[in-house]
Backbone as a chain_set.jsonl record, in Angstrom:
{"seq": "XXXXXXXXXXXXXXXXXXXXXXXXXXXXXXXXXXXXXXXXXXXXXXXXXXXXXXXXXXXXXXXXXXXXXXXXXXXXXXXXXXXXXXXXXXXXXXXXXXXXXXXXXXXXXXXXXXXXXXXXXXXXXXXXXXXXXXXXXXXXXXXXXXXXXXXXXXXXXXXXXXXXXXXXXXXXXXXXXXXXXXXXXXXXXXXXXXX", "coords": {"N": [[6.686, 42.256, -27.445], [7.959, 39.282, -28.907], [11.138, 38.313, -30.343], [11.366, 38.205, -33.728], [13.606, 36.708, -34.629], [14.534, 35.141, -32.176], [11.897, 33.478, -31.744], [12.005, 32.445, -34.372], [13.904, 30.581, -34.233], [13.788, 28.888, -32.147], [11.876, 27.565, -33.156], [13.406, 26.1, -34.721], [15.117, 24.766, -33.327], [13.066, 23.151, -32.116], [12.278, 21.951, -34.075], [14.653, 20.529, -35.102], [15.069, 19.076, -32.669], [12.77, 16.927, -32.828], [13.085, 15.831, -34.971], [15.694, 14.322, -34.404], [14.945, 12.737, -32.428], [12.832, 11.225, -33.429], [14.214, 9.959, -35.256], [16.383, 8.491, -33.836], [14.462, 6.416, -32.115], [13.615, 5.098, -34.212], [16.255, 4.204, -35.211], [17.166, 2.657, -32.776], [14.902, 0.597, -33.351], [15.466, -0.713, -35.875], [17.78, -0.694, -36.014], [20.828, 1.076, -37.295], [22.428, 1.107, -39.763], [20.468, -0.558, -41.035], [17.93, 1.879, -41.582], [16.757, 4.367, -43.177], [17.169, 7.356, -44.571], [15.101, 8.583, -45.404], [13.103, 7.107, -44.446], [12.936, 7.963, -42.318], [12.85, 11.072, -43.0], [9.695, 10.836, -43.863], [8.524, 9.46, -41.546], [8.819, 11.535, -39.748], [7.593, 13.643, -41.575], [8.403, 15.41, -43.303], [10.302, 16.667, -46.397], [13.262, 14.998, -48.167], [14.894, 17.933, -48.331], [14.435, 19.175, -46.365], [15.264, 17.978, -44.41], [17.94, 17.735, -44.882], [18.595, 20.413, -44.54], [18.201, 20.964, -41.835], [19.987, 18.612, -40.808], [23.317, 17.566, -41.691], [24.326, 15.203, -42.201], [23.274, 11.638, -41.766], [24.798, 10.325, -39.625], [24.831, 12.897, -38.426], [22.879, 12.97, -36.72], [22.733, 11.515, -34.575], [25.343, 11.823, -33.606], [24.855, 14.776, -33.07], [25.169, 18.135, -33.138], [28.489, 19.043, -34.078], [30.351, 21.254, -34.507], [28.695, 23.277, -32.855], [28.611, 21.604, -30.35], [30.999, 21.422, -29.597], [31.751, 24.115, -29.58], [30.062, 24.642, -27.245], [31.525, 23.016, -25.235], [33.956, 24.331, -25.236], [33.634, 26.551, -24.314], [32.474, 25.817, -21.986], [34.513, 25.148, -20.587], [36.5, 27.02, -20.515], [34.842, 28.97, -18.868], [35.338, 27.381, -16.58], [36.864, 27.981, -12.945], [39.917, 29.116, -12.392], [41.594, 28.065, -10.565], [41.28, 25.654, -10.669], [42.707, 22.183, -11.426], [43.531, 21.441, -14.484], [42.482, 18.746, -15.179], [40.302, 18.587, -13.593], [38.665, 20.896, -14.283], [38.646, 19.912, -17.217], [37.004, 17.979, -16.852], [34.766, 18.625, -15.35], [33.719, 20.474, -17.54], [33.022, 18.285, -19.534], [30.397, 17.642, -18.496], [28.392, 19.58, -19.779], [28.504, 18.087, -22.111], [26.786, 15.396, -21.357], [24.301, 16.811, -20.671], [23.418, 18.339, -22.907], [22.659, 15.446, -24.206], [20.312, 14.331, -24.595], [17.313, 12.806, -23.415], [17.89, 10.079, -20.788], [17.495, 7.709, -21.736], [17.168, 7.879, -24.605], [20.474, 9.09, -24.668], [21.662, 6.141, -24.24], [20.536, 4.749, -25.824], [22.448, 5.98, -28.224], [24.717, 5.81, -27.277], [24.605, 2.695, -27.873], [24.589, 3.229, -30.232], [27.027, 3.743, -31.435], [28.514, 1.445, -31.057], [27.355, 0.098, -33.166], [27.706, 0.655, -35.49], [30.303, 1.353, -37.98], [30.743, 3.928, -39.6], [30.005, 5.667, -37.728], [31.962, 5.137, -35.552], [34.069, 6.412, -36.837], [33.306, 8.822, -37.389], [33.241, 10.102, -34.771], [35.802, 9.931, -34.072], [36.634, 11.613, -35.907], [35.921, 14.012, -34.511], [36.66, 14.085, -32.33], [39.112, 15.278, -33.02], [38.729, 17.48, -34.005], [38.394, 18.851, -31.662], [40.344, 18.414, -29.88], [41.693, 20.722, -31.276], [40.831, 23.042, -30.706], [40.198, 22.635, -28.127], [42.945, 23.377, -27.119], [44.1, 25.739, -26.544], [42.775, 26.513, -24.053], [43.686, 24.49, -22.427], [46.71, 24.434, -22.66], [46.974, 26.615, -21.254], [46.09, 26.45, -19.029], [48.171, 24.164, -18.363], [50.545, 25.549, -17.959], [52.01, 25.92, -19.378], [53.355, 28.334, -22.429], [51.713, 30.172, -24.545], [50.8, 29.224, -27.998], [50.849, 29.773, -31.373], [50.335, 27.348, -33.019], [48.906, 24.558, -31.605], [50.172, 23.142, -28.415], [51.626, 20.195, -28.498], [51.554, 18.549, -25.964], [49.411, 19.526, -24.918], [47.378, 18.486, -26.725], [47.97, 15.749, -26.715], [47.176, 15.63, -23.706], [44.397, 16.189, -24.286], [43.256, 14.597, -25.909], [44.114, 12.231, -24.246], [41.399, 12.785, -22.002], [39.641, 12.528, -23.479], [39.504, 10.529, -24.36], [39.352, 9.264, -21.717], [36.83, 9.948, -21.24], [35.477, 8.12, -23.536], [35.731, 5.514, -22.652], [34.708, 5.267, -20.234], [32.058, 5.815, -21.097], [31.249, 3.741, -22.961], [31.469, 1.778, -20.567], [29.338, 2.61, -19.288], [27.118, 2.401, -21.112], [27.62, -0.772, -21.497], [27.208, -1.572, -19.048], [24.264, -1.273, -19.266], [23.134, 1.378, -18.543], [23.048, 1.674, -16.428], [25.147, 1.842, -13.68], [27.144, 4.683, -12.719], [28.159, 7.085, -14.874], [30.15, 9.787, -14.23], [31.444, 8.917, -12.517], [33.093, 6.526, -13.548], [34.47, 7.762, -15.38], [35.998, 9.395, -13.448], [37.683, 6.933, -12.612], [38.902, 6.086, -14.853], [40.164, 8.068, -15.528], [41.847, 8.352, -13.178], [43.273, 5.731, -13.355], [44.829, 6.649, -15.122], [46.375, 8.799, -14.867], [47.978, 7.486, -12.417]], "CA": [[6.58, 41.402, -28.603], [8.417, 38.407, -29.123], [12.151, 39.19, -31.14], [11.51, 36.702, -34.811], [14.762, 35.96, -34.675], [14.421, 34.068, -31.765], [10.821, 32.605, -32.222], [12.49, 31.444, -35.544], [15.594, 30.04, -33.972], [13.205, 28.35, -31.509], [11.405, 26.684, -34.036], [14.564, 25.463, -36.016], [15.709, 23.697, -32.385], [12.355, 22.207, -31.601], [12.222, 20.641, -35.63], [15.379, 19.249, -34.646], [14.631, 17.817, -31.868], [11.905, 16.135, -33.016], [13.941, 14.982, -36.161], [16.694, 13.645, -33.752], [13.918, 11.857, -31.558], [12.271, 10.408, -34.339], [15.403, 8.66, -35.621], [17.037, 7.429, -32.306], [13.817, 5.806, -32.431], [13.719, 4.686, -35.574], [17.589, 3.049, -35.251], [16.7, 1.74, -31.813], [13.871, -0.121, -33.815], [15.851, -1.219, -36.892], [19.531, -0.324, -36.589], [21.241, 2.361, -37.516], [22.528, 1.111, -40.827], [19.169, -0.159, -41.846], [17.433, 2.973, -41.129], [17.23, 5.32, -44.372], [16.689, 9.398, -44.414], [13.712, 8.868, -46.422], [12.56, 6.624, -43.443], [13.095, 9.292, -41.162], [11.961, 11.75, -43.156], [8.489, 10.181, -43.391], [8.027, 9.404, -40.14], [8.475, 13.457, -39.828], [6.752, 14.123, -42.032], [9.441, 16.417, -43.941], [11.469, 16.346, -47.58], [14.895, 15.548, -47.935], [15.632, 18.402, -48.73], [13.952, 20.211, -45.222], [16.019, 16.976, -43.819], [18.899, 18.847, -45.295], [18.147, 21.844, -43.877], [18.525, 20.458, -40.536], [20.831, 17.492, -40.535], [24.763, 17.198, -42.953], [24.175, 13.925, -42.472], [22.517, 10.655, -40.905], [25.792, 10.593, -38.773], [24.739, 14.139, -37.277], [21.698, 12.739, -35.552], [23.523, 11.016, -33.696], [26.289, 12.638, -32.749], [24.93, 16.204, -32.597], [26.41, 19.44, -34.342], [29.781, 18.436, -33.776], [30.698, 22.419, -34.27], [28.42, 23.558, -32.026], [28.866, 20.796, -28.968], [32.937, 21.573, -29.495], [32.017, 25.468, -28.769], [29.633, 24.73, -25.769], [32.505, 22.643, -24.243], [35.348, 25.235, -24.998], [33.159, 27.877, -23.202], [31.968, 25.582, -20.718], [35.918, 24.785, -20.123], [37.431, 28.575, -20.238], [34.471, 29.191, -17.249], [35.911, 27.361, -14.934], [37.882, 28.73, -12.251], [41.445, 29.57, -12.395], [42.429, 27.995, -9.444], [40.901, 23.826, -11.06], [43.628, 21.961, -12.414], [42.969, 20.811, -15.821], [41.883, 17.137, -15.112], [38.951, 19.18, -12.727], [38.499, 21.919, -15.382], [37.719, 19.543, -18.229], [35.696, 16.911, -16.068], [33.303, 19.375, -14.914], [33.557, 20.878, -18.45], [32.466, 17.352, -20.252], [29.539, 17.511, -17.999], [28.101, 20.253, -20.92], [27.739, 16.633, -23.248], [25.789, 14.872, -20.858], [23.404, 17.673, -20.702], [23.086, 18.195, -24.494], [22.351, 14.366, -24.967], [18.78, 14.226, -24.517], [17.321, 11.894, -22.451], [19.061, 8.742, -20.585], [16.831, 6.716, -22.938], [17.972, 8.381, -26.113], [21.94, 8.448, -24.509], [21.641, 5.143, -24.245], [20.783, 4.291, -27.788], [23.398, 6.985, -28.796], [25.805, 4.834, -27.225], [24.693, 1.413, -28.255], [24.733, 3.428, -31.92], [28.321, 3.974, -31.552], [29.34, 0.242, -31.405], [26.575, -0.698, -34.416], [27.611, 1.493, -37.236], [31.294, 1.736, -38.1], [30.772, 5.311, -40.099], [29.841, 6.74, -36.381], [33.063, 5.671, -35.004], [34.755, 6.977, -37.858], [33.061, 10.821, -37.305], [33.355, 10.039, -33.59], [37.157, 10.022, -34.25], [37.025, 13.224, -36.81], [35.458, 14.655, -33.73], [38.14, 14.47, -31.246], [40.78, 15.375, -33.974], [38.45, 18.831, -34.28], [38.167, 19.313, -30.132], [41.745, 19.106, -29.786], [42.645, 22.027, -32.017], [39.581, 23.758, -30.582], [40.415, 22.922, -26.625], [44.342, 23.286, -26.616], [44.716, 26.789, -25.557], [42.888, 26.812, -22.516], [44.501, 22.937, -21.756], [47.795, 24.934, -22.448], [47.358, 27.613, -20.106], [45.842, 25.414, -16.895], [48.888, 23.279, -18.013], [51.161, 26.466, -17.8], [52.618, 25.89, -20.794], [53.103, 29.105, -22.991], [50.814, 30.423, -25.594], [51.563, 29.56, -29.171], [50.237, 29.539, -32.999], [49.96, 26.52, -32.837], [48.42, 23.746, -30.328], [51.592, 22.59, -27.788], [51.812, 18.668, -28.741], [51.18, 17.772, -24.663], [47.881, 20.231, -24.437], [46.972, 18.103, -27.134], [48.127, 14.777, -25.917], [46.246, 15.83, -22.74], [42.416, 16.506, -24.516], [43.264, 12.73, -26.114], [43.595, 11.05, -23.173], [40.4, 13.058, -21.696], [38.456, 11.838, -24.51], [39.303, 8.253, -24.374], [38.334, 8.528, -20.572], [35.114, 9.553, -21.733], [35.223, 7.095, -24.049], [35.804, 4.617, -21.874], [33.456, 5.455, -19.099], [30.733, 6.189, -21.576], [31.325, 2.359, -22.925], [31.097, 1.234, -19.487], [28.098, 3.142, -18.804], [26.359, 1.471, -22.298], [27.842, -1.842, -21.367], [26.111, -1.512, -17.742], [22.643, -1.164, -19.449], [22.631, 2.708, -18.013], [22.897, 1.716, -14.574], [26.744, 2.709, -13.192], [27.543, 6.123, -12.87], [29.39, 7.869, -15.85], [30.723, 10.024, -13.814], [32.214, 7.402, -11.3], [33.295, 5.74, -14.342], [35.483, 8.975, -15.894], [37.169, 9.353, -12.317], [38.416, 5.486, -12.514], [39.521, 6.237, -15.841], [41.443, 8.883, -15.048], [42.844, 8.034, -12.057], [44.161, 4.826, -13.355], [45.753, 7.659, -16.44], [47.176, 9.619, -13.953], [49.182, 6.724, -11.901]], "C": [[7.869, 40.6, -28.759], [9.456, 38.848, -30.576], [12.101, 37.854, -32.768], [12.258, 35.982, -35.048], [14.58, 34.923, -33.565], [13.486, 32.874, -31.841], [11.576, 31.327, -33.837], [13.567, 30.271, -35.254], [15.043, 28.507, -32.89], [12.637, 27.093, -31.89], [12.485, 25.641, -35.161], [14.641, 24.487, -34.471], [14.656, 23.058, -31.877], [12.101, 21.029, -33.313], [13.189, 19.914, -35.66], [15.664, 18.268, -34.057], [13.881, 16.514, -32.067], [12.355, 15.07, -33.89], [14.306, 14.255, -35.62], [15.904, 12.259, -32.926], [13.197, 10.643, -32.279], [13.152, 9.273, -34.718], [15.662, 8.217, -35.122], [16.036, 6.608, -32.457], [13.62, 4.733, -33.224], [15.191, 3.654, -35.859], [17.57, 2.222, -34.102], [16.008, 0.545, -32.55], [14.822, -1.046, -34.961], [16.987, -1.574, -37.177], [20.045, 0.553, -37.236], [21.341, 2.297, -38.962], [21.262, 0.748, -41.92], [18.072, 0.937, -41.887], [17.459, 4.26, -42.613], [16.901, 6.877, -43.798], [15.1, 9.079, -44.777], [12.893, 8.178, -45.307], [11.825, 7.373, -42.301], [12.214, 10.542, -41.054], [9.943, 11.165, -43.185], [7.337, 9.815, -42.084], [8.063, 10.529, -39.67], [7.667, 14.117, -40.415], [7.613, 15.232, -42.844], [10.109, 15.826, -45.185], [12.72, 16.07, -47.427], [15.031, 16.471, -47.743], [15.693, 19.595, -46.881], [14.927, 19.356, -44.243], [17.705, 17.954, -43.681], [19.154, 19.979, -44.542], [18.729, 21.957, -42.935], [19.522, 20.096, -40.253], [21.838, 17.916, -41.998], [24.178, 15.975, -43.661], [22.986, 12.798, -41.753], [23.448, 10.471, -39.705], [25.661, 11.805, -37.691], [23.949, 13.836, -36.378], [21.933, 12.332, -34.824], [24.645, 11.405, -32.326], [26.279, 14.278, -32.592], [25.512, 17.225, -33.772], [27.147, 19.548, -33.824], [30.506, 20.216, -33.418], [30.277, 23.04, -32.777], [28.854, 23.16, -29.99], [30.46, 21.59, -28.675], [32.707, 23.02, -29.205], [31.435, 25.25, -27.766], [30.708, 24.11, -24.936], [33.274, 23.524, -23.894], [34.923, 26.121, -23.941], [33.012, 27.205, -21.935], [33.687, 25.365, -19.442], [36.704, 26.466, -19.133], [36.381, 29.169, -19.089], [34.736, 28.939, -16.301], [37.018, 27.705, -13.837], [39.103, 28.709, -12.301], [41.736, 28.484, -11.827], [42.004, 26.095, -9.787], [42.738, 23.279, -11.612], [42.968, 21.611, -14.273], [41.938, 20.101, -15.759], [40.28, 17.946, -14.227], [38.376, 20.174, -13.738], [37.544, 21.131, -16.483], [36.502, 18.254, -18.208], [34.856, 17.243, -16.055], [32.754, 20.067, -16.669], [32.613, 19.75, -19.48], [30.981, 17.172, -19.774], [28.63, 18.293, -18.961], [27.592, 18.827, -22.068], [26.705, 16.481, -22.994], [24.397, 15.606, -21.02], [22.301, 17.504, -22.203], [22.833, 16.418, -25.331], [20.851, 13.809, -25.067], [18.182, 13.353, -23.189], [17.625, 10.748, -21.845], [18.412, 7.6, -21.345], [17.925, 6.674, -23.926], [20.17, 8.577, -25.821], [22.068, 7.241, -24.374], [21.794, 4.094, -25.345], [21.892, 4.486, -28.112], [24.418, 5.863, -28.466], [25.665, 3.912, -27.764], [25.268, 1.853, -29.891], [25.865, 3.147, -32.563], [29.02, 2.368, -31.669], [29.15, -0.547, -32.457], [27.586, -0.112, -35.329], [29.806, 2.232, -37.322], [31.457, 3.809, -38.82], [30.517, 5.877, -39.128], [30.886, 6.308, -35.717], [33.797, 6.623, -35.601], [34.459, 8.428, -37.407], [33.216, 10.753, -35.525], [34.707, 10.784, -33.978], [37.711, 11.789, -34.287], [36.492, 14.151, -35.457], [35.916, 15.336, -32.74], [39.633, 15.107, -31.856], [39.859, 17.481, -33.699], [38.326, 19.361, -32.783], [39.219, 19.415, -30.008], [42.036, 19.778, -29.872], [41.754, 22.975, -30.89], [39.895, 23.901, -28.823], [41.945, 23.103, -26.004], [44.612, 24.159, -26.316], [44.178, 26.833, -24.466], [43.649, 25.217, -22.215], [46.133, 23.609, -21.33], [47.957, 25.741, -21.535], [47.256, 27.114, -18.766], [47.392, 24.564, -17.081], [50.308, 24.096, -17.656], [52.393, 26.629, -18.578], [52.195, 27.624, -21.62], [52.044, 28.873, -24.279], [51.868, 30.622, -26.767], [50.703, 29.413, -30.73], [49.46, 28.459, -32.865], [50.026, 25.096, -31.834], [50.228, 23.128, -29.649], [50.859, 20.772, -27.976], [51.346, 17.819, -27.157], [49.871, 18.289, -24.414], [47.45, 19.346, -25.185], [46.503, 16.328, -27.078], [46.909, 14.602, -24.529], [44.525, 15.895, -23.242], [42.701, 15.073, -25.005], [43.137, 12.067, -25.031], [42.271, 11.453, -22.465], [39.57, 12.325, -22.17], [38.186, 10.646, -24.427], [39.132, 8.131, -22.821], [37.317, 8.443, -20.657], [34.741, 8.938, -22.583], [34.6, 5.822, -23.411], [34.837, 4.53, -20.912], [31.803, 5.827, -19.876], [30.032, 4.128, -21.983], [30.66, 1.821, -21.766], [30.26, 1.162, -19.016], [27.074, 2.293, -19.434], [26.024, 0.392, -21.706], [26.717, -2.418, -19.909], [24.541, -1.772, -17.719], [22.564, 0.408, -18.447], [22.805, 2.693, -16.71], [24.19, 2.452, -13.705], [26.578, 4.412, -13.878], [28.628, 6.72, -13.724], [30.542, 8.765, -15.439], [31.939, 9.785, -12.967], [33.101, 6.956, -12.549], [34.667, 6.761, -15.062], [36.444, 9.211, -14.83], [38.207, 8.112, -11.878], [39.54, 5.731, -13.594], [41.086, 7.021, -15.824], [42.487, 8.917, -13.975], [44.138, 6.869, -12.396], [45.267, 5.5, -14.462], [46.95, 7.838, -15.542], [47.935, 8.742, -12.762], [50.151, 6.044, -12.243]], "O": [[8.909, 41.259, -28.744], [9.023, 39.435, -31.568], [12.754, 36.81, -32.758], [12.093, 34.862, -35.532], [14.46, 33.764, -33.963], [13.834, 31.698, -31.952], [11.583, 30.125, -34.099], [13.902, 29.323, -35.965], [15.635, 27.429, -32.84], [12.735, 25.987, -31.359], [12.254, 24.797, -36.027], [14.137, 23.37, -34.587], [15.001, 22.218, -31.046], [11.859, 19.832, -33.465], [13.08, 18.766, -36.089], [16.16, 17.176, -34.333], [14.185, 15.393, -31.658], [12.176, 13.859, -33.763], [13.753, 13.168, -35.789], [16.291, 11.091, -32.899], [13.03, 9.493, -31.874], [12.963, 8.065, -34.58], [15.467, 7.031, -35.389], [16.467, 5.643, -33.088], [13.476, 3.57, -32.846], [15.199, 2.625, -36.535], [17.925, 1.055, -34.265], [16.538, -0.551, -32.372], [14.786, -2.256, -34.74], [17.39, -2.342, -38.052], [19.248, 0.852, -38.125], [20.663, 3.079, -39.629], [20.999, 1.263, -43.006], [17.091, 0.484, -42.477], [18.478, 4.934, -42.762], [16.454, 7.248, -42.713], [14.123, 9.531, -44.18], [11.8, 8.727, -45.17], [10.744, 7.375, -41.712], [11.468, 11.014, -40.197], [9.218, 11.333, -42.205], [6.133, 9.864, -41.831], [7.096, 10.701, -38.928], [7.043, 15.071, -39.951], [6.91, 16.243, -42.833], [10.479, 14.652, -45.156], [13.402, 16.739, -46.65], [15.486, 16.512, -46.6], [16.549, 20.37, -46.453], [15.401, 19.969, -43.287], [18.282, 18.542, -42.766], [20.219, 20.182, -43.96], [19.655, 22.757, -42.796], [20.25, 20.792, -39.545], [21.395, 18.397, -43.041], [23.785, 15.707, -44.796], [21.933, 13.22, -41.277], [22.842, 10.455, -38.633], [26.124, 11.829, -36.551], [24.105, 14.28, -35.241], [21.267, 12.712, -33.861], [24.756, 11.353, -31.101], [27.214, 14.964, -32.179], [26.071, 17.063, -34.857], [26.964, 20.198, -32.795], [31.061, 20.456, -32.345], [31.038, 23.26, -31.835], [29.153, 23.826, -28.999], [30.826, 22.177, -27.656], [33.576, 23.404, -28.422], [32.147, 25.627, -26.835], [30.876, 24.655, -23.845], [33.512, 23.781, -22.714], [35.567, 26.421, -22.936], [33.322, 27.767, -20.885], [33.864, 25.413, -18.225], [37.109, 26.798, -18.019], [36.945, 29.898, -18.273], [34.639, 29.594, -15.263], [38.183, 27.592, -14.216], [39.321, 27.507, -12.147], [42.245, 27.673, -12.601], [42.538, 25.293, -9.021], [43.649, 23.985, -12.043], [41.855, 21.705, -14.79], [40.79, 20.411, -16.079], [39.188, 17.515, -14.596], [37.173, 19.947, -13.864], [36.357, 21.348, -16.727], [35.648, 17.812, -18.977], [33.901, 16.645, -16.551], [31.557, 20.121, -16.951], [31.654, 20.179, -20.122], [30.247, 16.574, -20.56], [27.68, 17.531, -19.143], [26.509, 18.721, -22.644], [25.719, 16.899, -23.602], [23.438, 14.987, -21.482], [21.221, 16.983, -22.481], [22.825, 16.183, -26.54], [20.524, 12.81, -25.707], [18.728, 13.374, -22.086], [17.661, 9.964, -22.794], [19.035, 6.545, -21.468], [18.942, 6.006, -24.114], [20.988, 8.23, -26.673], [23.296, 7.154, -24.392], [22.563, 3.185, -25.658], [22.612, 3.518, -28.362], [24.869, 5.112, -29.33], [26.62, 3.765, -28.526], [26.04, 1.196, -30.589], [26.016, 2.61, -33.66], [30.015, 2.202, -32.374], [29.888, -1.438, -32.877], [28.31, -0.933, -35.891], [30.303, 3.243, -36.826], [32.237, 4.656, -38.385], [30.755, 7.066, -39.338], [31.108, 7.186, -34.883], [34.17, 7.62, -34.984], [35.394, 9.156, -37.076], [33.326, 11.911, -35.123], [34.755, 11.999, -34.171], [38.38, 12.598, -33.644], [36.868, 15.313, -35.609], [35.791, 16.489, -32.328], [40.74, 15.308, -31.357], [40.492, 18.453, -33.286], [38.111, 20.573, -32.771], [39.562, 20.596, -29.965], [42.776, 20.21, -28.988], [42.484, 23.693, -30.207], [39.856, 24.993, -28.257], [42.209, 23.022, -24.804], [45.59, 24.063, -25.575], [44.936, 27.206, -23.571], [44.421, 25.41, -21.277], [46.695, 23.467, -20.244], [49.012, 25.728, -20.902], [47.965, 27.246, -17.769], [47.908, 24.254, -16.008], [51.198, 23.442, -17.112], [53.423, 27.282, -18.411], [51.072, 28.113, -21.499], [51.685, 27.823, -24.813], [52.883, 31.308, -26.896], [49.761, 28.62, -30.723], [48.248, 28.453, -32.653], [51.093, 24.667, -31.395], [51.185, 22.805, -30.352], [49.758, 20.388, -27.58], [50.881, 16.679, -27.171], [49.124, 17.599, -23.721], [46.653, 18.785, -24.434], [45.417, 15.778, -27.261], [46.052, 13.727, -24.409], [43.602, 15.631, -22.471], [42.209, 14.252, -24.232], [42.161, 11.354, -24.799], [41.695, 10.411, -22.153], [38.827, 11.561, -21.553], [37.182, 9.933, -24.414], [38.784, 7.017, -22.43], [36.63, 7.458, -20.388], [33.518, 8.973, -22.715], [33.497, 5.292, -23.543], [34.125, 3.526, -20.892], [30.732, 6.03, -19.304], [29.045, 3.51, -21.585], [29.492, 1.434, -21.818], [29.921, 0.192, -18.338], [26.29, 1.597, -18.789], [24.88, 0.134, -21.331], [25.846, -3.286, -19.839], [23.803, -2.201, -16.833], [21.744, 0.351, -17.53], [22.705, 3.669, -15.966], [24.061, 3.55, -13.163], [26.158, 4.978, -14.888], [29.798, 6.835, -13.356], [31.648, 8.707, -15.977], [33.029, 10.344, -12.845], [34.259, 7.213, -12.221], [35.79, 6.265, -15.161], [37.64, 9.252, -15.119], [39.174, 8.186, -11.121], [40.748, 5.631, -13.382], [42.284, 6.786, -15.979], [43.625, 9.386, -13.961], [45.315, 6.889, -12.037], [46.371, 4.99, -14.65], [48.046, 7.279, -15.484], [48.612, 9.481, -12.048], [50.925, 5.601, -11.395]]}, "num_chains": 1, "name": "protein.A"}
């Protein structure tokens, strides 16, 4: 017999999905900023308040549960082998996004979303300010920097410039119409960092 906890847990991540699907949709179609909840909801078929439930904001649909994504990275980071440097460590580690973005349709939007709607750079931002704190001890240890309270100022330095490669290469990717390789695009980035 099937454990309720998960069946339940199951059912919370396929109502989100659907939520999330619905809207990309829905801002594809209209724009992000014209786009209401109540829109959303509707086309779900759900209350605010079940909206609620789900989603903080209209900003989350977008960009995900910002908590969550920031622990699948850390873990996906502190798995990889000892022997990576960093720059290989948190490359293969960012690969964990891609995954979690749905389909290259819906990343696609996601990106275009990001250049419509100033309030999604804005939590973009708050996003990388909360991955920092969140990815600076393992950055510190691949960088062989001691362990301390608080984040070393270069581990931190270091997940910034990461970010803005995948910034940058995600842009590029957008800008492309989907076609160039993101990946390709993060190794340019970084390479031109790192000379």
């Amino acid at each position: 017999m099937a454990d309720p906890l998960t069946l339940r847990e199951r059912a919370r991540r396929a109502a989100r999905a659907e939520i999330a699907t619905t809207a990309i949709r829905l801002f594809a179609e209209n724009g992000y900023e014209a786009t209401t909840i109540d829109q959303i909801t509707t086309a779900v078929g759900i209350s605010r308040r079940s909206f609620f439930h789900y989603f903080g904001s209209k900003e989350d649909l977008v960009l995900g549960d910002m908590d969550a994504l920031g622990e699948s990275l850390r873990a996906a980071l502190e798995d990889r082998p000892d022997g990576e440097s960093a720059w290989e460590a948190i490359r293969e580690a960012f690969l964990v996004l891609r995954q979690a973005g749905g389909s290259p349709a819906e990343q696609l939007t996601r990106a275009g979303l990001h250049h419509e709607a100033p309030s999604l750079r804005s939590r973009h931002l708050e996003k990388h300010l909360r991955w920092q704190e969140l990815l600076a001890p393992e950055i510190q240890r691949r960088l062989g920097l001691p362990a301390s309270p608080d984040a070393d100022p270069r581990a931190k330095a270091f997940i910034a410039a990461a970010l803005a490669c995948l910034d940058a290469a995600v842009d590029a990717w957008y800008r492309s119409g989907g076609t160039d390789d993101p990946e390709h695009l993060f190794d340019e980035a970084v390479t031109t960092l790192r000379s």
